[in-house]
C-alpha positions in Angstrom: 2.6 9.5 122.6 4.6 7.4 124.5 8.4 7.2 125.1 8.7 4.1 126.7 10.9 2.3 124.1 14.3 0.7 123.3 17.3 1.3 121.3 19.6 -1.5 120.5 22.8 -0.2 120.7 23.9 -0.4 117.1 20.6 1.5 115.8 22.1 4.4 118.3 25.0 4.2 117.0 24.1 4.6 113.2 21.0 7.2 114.0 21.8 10.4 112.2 22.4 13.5 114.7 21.1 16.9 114.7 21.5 20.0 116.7 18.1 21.6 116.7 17.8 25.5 117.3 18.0 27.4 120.7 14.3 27.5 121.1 14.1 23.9 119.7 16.9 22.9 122.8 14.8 24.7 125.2 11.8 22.9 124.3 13.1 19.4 124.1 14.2 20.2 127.6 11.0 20.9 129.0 9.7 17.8 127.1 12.1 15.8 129.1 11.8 17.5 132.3 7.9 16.3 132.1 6.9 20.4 132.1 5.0 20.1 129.1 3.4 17.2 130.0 0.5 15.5 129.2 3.2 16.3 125.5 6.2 13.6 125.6 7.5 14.7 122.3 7.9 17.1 119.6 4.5 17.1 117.7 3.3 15.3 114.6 1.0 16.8 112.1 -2.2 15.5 113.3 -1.5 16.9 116.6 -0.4 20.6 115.1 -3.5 21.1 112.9 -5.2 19.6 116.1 -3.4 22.3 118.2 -4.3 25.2 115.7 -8.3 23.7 115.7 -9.2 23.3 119.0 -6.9 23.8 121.4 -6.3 20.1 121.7 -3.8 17.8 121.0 -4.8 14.9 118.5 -5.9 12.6 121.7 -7.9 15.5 123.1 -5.6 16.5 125.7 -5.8 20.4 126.0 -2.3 22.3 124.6 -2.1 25.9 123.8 0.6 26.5 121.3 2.8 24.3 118.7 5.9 22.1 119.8 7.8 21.2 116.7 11.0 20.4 115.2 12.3 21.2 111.9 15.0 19.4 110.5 17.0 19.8 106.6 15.0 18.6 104.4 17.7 16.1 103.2 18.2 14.5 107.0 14.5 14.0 106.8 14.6 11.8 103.7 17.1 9.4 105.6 14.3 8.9 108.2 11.4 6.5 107.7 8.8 6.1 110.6 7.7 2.7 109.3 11.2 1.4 109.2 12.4 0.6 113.2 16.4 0.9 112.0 15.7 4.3 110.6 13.5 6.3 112.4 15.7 7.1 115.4 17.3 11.0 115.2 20.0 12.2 117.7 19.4 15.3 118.9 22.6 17.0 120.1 23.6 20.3 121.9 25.2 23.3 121.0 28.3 22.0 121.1 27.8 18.6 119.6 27.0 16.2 122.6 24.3 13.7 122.6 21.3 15.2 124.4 18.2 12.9 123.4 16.7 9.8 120.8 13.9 11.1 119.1 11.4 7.6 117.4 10.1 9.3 114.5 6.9 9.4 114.0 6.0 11.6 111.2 8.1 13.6 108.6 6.3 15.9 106.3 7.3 19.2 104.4 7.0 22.6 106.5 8.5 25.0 103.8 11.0 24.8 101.2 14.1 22.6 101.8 13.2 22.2 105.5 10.7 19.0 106.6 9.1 18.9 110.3 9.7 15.8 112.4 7.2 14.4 115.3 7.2 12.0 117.9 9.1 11.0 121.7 11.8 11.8 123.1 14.0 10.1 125.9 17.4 11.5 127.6 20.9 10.6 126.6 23.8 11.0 128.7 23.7 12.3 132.0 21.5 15.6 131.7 23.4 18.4 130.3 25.7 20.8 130.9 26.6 24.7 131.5 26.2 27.4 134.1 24.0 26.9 137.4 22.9 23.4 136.2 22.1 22.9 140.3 19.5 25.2 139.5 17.4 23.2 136.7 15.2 20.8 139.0 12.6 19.1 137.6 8.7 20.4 137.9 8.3 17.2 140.5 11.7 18.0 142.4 10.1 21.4 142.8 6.8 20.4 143.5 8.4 18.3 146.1 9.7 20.8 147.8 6.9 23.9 147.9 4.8 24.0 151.2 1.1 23.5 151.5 -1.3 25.7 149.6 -1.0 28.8 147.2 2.2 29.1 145.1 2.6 32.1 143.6 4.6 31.9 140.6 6.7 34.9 138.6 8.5 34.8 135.4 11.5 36.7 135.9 12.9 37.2 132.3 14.6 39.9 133.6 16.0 41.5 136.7 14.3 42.4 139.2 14.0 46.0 140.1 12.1 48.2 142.9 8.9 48.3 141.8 9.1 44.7 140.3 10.0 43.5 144.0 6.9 45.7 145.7 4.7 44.3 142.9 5.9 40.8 144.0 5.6 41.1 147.5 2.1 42.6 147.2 0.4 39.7 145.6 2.2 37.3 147.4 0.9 39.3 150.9 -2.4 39.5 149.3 -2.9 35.5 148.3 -0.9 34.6 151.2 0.9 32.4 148.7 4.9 30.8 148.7 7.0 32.4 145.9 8.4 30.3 143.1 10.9 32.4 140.8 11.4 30.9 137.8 14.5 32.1 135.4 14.6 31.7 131.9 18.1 30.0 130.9 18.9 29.1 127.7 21.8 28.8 124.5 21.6 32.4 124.3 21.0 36.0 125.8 17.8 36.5 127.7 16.5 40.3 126.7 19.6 41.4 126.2 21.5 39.8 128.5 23.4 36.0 129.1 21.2 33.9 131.0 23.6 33.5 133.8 23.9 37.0 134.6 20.6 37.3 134.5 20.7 34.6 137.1 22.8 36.4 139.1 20.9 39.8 139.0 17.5 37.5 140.2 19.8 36.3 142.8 21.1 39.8 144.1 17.7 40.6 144.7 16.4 37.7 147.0 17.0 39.4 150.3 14.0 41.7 149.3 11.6 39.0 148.4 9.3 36.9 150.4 10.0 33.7 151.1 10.8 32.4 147.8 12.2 29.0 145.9 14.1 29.6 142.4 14.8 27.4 139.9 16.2 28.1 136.4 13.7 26.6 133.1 14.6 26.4 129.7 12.0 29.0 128.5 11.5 30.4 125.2 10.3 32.9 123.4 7.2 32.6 121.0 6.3 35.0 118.3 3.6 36.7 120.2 2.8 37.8 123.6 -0.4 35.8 123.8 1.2 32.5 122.9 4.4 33.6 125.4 1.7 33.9 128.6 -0.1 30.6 127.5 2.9 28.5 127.4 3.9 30.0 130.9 0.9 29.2 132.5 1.7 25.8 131.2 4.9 25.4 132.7 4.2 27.2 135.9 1.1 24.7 136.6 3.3 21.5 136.0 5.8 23.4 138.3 2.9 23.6 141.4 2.2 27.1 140.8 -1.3 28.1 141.3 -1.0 31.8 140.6 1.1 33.3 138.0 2.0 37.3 138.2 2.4 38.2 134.5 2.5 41.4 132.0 -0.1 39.3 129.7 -3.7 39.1 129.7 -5.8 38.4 133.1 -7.3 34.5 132.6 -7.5 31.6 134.0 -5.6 28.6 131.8 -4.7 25.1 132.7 -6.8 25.6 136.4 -3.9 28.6 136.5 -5.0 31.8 137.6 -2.6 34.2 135.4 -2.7 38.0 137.5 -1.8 40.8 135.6 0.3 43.5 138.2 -1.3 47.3 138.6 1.6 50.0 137.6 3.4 51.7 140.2 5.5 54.7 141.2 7.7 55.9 143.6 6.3 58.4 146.2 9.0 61.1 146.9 7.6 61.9 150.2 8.4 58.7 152.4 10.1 56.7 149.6 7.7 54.2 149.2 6.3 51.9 146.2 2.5 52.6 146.0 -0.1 52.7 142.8 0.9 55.5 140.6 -2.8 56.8 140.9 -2.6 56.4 144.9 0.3 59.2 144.3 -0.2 63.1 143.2 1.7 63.3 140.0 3.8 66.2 141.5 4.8 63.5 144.5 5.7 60.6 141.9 8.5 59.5 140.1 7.7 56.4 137.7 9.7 53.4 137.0 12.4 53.5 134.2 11.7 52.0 131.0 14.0 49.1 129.8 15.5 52.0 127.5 16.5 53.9 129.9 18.0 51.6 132.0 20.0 50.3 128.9 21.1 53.4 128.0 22.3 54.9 131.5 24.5 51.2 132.1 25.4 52.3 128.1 26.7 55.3 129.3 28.5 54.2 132.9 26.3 55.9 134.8 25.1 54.3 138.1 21.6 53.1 138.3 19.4 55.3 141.1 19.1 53.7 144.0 15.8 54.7 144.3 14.5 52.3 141.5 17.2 49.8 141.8 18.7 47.5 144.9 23.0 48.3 144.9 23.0 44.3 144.7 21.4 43.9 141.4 22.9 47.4 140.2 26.2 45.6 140.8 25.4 42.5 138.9 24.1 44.7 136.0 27.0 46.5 135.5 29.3 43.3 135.4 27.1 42.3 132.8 26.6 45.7 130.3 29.6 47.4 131.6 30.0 51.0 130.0 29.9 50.6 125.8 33.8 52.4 126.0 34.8 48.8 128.1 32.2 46.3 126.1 33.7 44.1 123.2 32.5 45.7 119.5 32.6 44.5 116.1 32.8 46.6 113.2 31.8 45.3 109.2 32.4 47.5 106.4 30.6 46.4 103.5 31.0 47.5 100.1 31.8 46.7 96.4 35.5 45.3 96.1 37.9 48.2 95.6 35.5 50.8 97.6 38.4 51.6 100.1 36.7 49.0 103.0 40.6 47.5 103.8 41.9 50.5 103.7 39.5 52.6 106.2 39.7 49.2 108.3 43.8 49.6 108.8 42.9 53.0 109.8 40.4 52.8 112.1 42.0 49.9 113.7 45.2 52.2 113.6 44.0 54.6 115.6 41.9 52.2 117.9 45.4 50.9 118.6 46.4 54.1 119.8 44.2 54.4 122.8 45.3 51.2 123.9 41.7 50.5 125.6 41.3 47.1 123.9 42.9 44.8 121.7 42.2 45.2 118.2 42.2 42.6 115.4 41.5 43.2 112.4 40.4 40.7 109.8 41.0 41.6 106.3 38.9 40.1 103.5 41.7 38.5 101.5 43.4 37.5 104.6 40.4 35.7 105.8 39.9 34.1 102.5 43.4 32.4 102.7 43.7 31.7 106.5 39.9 30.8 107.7 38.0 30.2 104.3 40.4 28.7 102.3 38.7 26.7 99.7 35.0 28.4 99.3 33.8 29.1 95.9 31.9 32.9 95.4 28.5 31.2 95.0 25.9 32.5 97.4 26.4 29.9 100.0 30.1 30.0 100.2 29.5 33.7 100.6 27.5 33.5 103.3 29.4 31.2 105.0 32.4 32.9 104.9 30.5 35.9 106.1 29.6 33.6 109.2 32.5 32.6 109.7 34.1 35.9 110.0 31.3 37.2 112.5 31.8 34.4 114.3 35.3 35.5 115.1 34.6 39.2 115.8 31.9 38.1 118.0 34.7 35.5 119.7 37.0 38.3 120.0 34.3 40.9 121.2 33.0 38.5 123.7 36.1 38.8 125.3 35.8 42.7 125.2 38.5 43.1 122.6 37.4 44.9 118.9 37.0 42.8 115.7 37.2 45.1 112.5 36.1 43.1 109.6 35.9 44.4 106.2 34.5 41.6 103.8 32.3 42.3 100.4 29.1 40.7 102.7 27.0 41.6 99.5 23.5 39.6 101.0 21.7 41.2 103.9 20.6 38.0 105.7 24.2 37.5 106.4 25.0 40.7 107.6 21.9 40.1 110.4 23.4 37.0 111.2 26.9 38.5 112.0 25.3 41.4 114.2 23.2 38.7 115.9 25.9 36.5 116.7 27.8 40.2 118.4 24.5 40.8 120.5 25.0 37.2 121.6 28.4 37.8 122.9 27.1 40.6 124.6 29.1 43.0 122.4 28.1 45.7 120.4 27.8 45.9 116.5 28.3 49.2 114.0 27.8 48.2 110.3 29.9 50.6 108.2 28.4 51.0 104.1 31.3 52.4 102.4 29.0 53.0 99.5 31.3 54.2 96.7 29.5 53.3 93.3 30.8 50.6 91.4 32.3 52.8 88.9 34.4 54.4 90.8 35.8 51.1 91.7 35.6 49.6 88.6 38.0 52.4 87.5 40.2 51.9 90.5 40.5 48.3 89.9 43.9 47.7 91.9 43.5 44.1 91.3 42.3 43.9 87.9 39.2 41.8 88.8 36.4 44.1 87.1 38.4 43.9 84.0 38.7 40.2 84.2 34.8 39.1 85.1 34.2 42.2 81.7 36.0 39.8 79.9 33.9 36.9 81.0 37.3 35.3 82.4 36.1 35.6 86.0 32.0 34.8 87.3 30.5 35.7 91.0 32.0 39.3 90.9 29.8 41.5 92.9 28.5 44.1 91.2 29.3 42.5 87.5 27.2 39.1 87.4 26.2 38.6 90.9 23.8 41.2 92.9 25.2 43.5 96.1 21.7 44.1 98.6 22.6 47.4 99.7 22.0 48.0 103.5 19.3 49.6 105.0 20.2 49.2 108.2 24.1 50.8 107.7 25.2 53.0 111.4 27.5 55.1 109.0 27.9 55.0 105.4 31.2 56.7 103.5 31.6 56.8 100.3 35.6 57.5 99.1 34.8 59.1 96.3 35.5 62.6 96.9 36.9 62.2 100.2 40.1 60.9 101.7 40.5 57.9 103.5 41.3 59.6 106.6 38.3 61.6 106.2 36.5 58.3 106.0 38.4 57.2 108.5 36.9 60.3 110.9 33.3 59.6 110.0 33.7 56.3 111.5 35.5 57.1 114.8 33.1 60.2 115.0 29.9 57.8 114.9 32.2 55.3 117.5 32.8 58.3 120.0 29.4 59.8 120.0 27.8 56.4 120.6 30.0 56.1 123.3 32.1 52.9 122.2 35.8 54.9 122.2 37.1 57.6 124.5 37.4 60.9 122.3 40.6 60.8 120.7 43.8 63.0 122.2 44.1 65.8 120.3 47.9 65.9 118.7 49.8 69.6 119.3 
């Protein structure tokens, strides 16, 4: 491929635009960073089947995993590689901004109402935006700047902890190598946590590394671990980096030696980092899992000092402060007339009470009229009003206030979405089922809907003529038939104290 052409002005101007995914935006990044080269663009067919083959790109060039793009199918059937006026896409940003021209090459069908796209890309504007941009050099800005010989290069997806560091400065020692730390950065959270403060937490702990040079790279995720180690090795290599540490597979890829790190422990009689089986098991203490250092920030309490530097402690704790201090969003699901608004006003009555956080709650009605005004019932509107009304909680969560929602959100996919869109803000998520059966409701029938879609006078009504996926994956499920609403009420704020997102209530005398 080659991306060595030019754009008149007014083809530009008239090219269609498209925001691609997260992982899409990382990609096309790297593509325009020259990381992945010998690849200047997202691929075409011939080089995918190519890829899956042998390896190999279409022109022989050796590639380890798939670079694509998928577009809507109906954007794709505006392009046309053999026309020159119309086979220029815009690829945009999160936020809308013009980020690269992509000269289509190929468009085919990938699945059902979405078509892959292929070919170069060049840059727009002036290089992006966001946090720590000082931070995203170029492979040949880095390479310019690493000393002579062996660059050992390290992945840090996530902070950096004890025995992470001794690992580090072990193979480093041992190769006699320069270090090169590079961050994964991104659109959205990094394991858990926003790429700038995992930033930060790499940063607090650079006073314990070797000599080192960081840089941020627009890394992500594959669906496998294999693939994940691959493309590293990739992106190291074109970054100078002749050895890469990694929690994959011991090989050699790309002239890349990829080294795969012997487990430690802690030895409790001079405080030291040495391989666990160096240690007596009576003598050792082993690192903490991910879990556990999730759930002890969960719970407030500070990190050991023995596993974890007080600099990066600190930057961990501004980032997953305490669950009783992080944003939350709660969704209650459930047929129309199952008690959902109701149990909302209460809970976020009581939340109000505390007067830890702000609390806004977002009725399903009132949504309807003030945010959604204007969607139909069918499937699509539905799920878009469901998006849209996770969208806010998460707003309002990310700036650790509670959003209470309480729409029907009858389909499942959108329900994942909204509790996705909460993990990205960094705030927590509790889905509340209040599963009172339909008749029960349909006898309740406040506002005479059931009656109305009986009489065929109304169509979409959940539960009547249109399905309700029941969830699976419900924290706390009610059901209002034979209890009160305060009772419900209780169950919820019972499941929100024991998980440790509210203070226990004060008892009234």
């Amino acid at each position: 491929m080659s991306n060595g052409w030019v754009l008149p002005d007014e083809v530009l101007r008239d090219a269609p635009a498209y925001t691609p995914r997260p992982g899409e935006l990382a990609d096309l990044e790297l593509l325009l960073t020259g990381a992945y080269a010998p690849l200047t663009g997202f691929m075409t067919r011939a080089d995918l089947v190519s890829v899956s083959r042998r390896g190999r790109l279409a022109d022989g060039a050796p590639w380890p995993v798939p670079v694509t793009l998928q577009v809507p199918e109906g954007l794709a059937r505006g392009l046309d590689p053999n026309d020159p006026t119309r086979r220029t896409l815009v690829l945009a940003d999160g936020e809308g901004a013009p980020v690269a021209a992509l000269d289509v090459y190929d468009v085919w069908q990938a699945r059902e109402g979405v078509a892959g796209v292929g070919g170069p890309v060049r840059r727009l504007g002036d290089g992006g935006h966001g946090p720590f941009q000082r931070l995203r050099r170029s492979p040949a800005e880095i390479r310019a700047m690493l000393p002579p010989g062996r660059v050992l290069g390290v992945v840090a997806d996530r902070p950096l902890h004890r025995p992470q560091l001794a690992q580090i400065a072990y193979a480093s020692r041992t190769l006699g190598a320069h270090l090169l730390v590079m961050i994964p950065v991104g659109e959205g959270p990094v394991n858990g946590l926003p790429s700038e403060a995992l930033v930060r937490a790499v940063f607090a702990a650079r006073d314990r590394m070797p000599p080192a040079t960081l840089v941020a790279v627009p890394l992500s995720r594959r669906t496998d671990e294999v693939s994940d180690v691959l493309l590293q090795a990739r992106v190291s290599a074109a970054y100078g980096v002749t050895h890469l540490l990694s929690s994959g597979d011991d090989l050699t890829y790309a002239g890349l030696r990829v080294l795969v790190p012997r487990e430690l422990a802690y030895d409790n009689r001079d405080g030291q980092w040495r391989w666990r089986d160096d240690i007596p098991p009576r003598n050792r203490r082993l690192a903490l899992s991910q879990a556990e250092i999730d759930d002890t920030l969960d719970r407030g309490f500070p990190l050991p000092e023995w596993h974890t530097p007080p600099a990066v402690a600190k930057e961990l704790v501004r980032a997953r402060p305490p669950r009783r201090h992080r944003g939350l969003v709660v969704l209650l699901t459930g047929f129309s007339g199952s008690g959902k608004s109701t149990i909302a006003r209460g809970l976020a009555d009581l939340l109000r009470e505390s007067g830890d956080r702000t609390v806004t709650l977002l009725d399903g009605d009132v949504v309807r009229r003030e945010l959604s005004a204007g969607l139909t019932f069918s499937k699509a509107d539905r799920d878009l009003n469901v998006r849209r009304i996770g969208w806010v909680a998460a707003e309002i969560a990310r700036h650790r206030g509670v959003g209470i929602c309480c729409p029907i959100a009858p389909y499942a996919a959108a329900r994942a979405t909204a509790r996705e869109m909460a993990h990205a803000a960094g705030a927590g998520f509790v889905l509340v089922h209040v599963a009172t059966p339909i008749e029960v409701c349909e006898q309740r029938d406040r506002k005479g809907l059931y009656a109305r879609a009986r009489a065929g006078l109304l169509t979409g009504m959940t539960g009547i003529d249109d399905p309700y996926e029941v969830p699976r994956d419900a924290d706390v499920v009610v059901d209002t038939t034979h209890i009160s609403v305060e009772e419900a009420v209780d169950a919820v704020m019972h499941h929100l104290t024991e998980t440790g997102w509210v203070e226990p209530r004060l008892q009234s005398t």
